[in-house]
C-alpha positions, 0 to 999 in steps of 0.5 A: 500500500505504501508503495502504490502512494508513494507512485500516486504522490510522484505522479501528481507532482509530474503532473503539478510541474507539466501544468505549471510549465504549460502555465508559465509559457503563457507568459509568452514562450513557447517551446520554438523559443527553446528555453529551459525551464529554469530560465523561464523561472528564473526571468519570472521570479516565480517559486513552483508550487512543489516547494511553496507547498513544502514550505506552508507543510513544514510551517504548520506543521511546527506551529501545530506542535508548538501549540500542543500540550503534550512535551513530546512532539516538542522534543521530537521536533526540536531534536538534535542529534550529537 
């Protein structure tokens, strides 16, 4: 079961990403003008949706166990190994 999420998860981030490319091309290059991708990043100034849902992920995720009563989580997360 895991694995097939795990493939599930992959798929609909190759699927985000196609989207979004076709999306930031309507900014007026198509693929005639054969740019990378990541050029066409970089000139936007845009962040992928990948990583700024990685990011509010990781945010709440941190306030979330901040706000909770049990220590544990707290240790969990604030955890440095030696």
């Amino acid at each position: 079961m895991t694995t097939n999420y795990g493939k599930k998860t992959v798929k609909h981030k190759k699927s985000l990403s196609s989207v979004e490319m076709k999306f930031f091309r309507t900014a007026g290059y198509t693929l005639l003008d054969q740019k990378r991708n990541g050029e066409i990043i970089e000139e936007l100034k845009v962040e992928l949706a990948d990583k700024t849902l990685r990011r509010y992920k990781s945010n709440w995720l941190q306030g979330h166990v901040t706000r909770m009563n049990n220590m544990m989580p707290k240790i969990m997360l604030n955890f440095k190994p030696n």
